[in-house]
N, C-alpha and C positions, 0 to 999 in steps of 0.2 A: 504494500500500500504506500501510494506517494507521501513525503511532506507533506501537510498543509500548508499551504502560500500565505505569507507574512500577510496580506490583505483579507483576507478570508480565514477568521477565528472558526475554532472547531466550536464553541457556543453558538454560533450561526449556524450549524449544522443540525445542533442538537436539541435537549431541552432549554429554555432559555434560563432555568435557575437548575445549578450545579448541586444538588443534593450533600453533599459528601463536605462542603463549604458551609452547608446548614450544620452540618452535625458536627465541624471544625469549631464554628461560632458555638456555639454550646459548649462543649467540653470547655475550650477557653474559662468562659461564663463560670462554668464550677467549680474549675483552679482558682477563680478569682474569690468565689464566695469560700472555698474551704481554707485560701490565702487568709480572708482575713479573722474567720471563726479560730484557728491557729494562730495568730498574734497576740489573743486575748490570754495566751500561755507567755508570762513571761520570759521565759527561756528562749521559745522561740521569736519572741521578739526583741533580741536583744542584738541578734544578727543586723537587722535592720538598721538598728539603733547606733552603731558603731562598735557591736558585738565582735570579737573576731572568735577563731575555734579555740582558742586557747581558753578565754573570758568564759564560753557555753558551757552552760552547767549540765553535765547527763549526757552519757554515751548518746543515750536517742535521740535529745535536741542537736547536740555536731552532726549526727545521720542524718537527720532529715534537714539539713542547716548548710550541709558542707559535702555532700554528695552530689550525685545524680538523681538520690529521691528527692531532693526538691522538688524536681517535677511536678509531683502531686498538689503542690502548695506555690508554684509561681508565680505569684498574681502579678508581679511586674512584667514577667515573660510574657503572660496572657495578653494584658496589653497590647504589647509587640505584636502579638501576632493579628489583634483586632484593629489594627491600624496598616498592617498590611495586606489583611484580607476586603478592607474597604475600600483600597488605593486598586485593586485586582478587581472589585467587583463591577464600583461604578465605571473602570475601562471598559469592561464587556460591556456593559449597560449602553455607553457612549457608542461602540462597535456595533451596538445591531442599530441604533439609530433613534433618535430622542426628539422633543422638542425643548427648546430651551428656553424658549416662553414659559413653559409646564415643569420644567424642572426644579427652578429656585422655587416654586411655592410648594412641591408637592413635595422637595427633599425638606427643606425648612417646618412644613407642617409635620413631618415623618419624624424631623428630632424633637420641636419645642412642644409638641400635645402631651406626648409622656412625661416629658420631663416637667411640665406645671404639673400633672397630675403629682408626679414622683416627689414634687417639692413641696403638695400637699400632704401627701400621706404620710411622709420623712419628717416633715414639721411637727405632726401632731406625734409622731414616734418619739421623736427627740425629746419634745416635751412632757412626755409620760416617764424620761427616763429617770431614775432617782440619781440626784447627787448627792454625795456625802464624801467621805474619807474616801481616797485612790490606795491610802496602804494597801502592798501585797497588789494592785492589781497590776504590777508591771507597767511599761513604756506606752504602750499603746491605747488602750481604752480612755486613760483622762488627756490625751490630746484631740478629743472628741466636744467642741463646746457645747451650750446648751441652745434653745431655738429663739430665734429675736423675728421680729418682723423684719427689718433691716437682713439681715441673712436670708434671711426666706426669697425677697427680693433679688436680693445678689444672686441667689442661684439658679432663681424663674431665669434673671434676663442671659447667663450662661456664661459671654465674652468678657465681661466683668473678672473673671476670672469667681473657685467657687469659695462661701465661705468656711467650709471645712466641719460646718451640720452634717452633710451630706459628700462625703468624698469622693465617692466614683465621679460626681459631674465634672471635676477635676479635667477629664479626658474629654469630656463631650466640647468643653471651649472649644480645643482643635479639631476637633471633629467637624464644626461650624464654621471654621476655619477653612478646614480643606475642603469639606463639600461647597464652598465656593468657590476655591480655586480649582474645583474637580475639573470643570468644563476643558479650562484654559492648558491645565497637565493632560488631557487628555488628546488634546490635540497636538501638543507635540507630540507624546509618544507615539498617534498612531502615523505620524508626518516623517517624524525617523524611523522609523521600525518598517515604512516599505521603502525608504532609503538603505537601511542596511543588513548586513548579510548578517547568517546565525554564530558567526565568527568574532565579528565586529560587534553584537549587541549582548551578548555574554560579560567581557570587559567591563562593557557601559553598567551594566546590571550592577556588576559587581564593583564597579565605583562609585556607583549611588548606593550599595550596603557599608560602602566604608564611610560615606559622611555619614552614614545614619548612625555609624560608631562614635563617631570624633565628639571628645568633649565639649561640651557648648551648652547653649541654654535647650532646654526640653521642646520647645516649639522647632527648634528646630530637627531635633533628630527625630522627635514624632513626622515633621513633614516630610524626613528624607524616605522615611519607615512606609508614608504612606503614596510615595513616591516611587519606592520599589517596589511596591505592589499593583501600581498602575505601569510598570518595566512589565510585566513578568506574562501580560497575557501573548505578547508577541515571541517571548523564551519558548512559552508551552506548545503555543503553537510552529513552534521551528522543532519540538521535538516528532521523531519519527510514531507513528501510530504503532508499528507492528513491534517496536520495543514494549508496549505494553500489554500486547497480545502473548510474543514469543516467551517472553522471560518476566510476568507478573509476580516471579518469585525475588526480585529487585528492588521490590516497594518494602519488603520488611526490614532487611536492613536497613535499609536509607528513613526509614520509618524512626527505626532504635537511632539511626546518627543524626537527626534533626530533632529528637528530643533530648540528646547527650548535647547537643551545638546550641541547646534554649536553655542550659542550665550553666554555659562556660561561666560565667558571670562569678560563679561559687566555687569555681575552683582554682587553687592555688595560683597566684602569680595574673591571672586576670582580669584587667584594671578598666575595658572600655566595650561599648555594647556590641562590635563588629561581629564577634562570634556567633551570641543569641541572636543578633538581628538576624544572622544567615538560615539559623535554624528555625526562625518565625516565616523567612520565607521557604524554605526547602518544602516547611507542612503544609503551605499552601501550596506549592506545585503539585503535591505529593496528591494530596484531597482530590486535585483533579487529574491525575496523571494515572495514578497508582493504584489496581485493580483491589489489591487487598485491603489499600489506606480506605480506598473510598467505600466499599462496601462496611467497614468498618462503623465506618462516618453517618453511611446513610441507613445504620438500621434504626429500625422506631424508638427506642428512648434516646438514643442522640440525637435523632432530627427533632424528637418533643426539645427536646434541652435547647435546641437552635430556634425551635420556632417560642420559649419564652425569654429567651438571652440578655433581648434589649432589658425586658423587666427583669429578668433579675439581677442580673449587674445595676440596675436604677435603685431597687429597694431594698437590696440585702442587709446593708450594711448598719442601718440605722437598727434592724432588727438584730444582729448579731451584736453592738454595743449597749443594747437593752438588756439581753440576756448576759451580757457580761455584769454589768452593773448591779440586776436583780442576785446572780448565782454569789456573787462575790469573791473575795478573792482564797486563790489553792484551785477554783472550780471551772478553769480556762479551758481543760477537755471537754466540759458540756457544753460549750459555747458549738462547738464542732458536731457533737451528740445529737444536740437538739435544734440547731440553729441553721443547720445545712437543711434539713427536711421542713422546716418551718417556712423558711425563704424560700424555699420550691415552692410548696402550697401558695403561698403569698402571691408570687411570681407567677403563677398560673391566673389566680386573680384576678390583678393586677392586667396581665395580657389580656384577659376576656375581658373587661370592662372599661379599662383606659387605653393599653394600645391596640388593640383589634379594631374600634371604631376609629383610632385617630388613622390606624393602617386606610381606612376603607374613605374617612374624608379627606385624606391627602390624595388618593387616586382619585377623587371626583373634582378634589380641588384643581391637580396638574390639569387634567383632561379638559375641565374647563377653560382654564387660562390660556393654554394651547387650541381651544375651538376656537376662541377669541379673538388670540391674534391670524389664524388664519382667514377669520370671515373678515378684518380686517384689510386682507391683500399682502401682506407679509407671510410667506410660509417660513417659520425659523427651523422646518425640522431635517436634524443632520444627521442623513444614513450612507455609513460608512461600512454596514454589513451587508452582508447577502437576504438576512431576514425583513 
């Protein structure tokens, strides 16, 4: 079976949403919430904190602190990888062909409806939570303030940057960020990428993972992050088809070395993100390349997990420093216990009632906007795919 030609993505061929990327985004989503029910353990929070392995109290916290199980508990990895699976997706999105009239409302309504909701319901979390004494509960739980109107504010409006009620919205700033400049990144890459060979854009790829390493401010390597991942539809597509026919026993390995390359971070002697970033993107090729990744990916409780992802990275967390505060302190394994299945139900919620509908008024809102300006005489819509 030929290549597919740098202009014609195998998404244009196929389904137009990648299943195996659904159930990537989830799994993500769960690192992040079992990330931070695990910090509510002192120990484990100390790494964080300016811990080193020497400082870690308990064979098991340097294990899961200073290994490759990290894994399990990544939440910053996680990240990495939900900013490079957004920079991958909206390129497909832009590849089969979009209106751009309809796009800034219906992506914009896509992030900010959950996120009022999220700012509600976190608000009234926050403010049920008891203060009192932090003895004993470790570094993390009292850097958690209490709920102001003033904050609640700050985090509705997003760009503000958040106030730290609600930490996950921390990531969605950039998020708002990039999904504006998605249009303008997407058009270079797909303007180079039928410019150059699969020789020539390897290199590129992998030059844009190395500023995503370089020290600097966070906006920035988030952007680079979510910049590799808007590289990487034209990689996939330069790879040959019948490598994942012939030898689908090639995706387990590279499986086990893209979660060993998202954990470099913890191991001895490495000091900048270039490793994990490689490994945030490898799991995205991987989801879509990789017969065993992807079926993996796409059985039914990981596409559940993908299809509440947004909520529950939105709501968890206010509900895991509740349960911290209530359990008190020595009792940071229940936070994990209890808190990871609690946030799921919540998350489930949450997605039925505030983003399922915002899902369904932002597609009525894009379609609209984009009716609009066509019956106007402007057609603004740009297809670059075969679909």
């Amino acid at each position: 079976m030929p290549i597919a030609s740098p202009g014609v993505p195998r998404a244009a061929h196929g389904p137009a949403r990648e299943p195996g990327l659904d159930g990537l985004r989830g799994v993500a989503a769960l690192v992040v919430v079992i990330h931070h029910a695990l910090l509510s353990v002192p120990s484990l929070a100390e790494p964080y904190y300016g811990g080193t392995p020497s400082s870690v109290a308990g064979p098991l916290a340097r294990l899961l602190a200073w290994t490759p199980l990290h894994i399990v508990w990544a939440g910053g990895e996680a990240v990495f990888v939900f900013f490079v699976l957004s920079g991958y997706v909206l390129l497909r999105w832009q590849e089969r062909g979009y209106s751009l009239a309809g796009y800034y409302p219906q992506r914009l309504t896509r992030l900010y409806l959950p996120v009022f909701a999220a700012v509600i319901v976190g608000t009234l979390v926050v403010a049920v939570t008891p203060r009192g004494s932090t003895d004993g509960l470790g570094v993390w739980l009292p850097l958690h303030p209490g709920a102001s109107l003033l904050s609640s504010l700050k985090d509705a409006v997003l760009v503000l940057g958040p106030s730290g009620a609600i930490p996950p919205l921390w990531s969605l700033q950039f998020e708002v960020f990039y999904s504006v400049a998605a249009p303008l990144v997407g058009l270079v890459v797909l303007w180079w990428a039928r410019r150059a060979s699969r020789w020539t854009w390897l290199p590129a790829v992998l030059a844009i993972a190395f500023v995503a390493a370089m020290d600097g401010h966070k906006s920035v390597q988030l952007a680079a992050m979510f910049a590799l991942g808007a590289s990487l539809p034209p990689l996939v597509d330069h790879l040959p088809d019948r490598l994942a026919r012939t030898r689908p026993w090639i995706g387990v390995p590279m499986l086990v070395v893209s979660l060993l390359l998202l954990t470099a971070y913890w191991w001895p002697g490495v000091t900048n993100l270039a490793v994990p970033t490689t490994g945030a993107a490898l799991l995205v090729v991987l989801a879509v390349t990789s017969e065993p990744t992807s079926k993996l990916l796409s059985a039914r409780p990981t596409r559940w997990l993908g299809m509440i992802s947004f909520s529950l990275y939105l709501i968890h967390e206010p509900i895991e420093v509740l349960l911290g505060f209530l359990l008190g302190p020595g009792n940071g394994g229940w936070v994990l216990v209890i808190g990871v299945p609690v946030s799921l139900a919540a998350a489930w919620l949450f997605w039925r009632f505030a983003e399922a509908p915002a899902h369904r008024l932002s597609r009525a809102i894009g379609q609209r906007a984009s009716a609009a300006r066509r019956s106007s005489g402007a057609d603004p819509t740009t297809a670059t795919g075969d679909s």
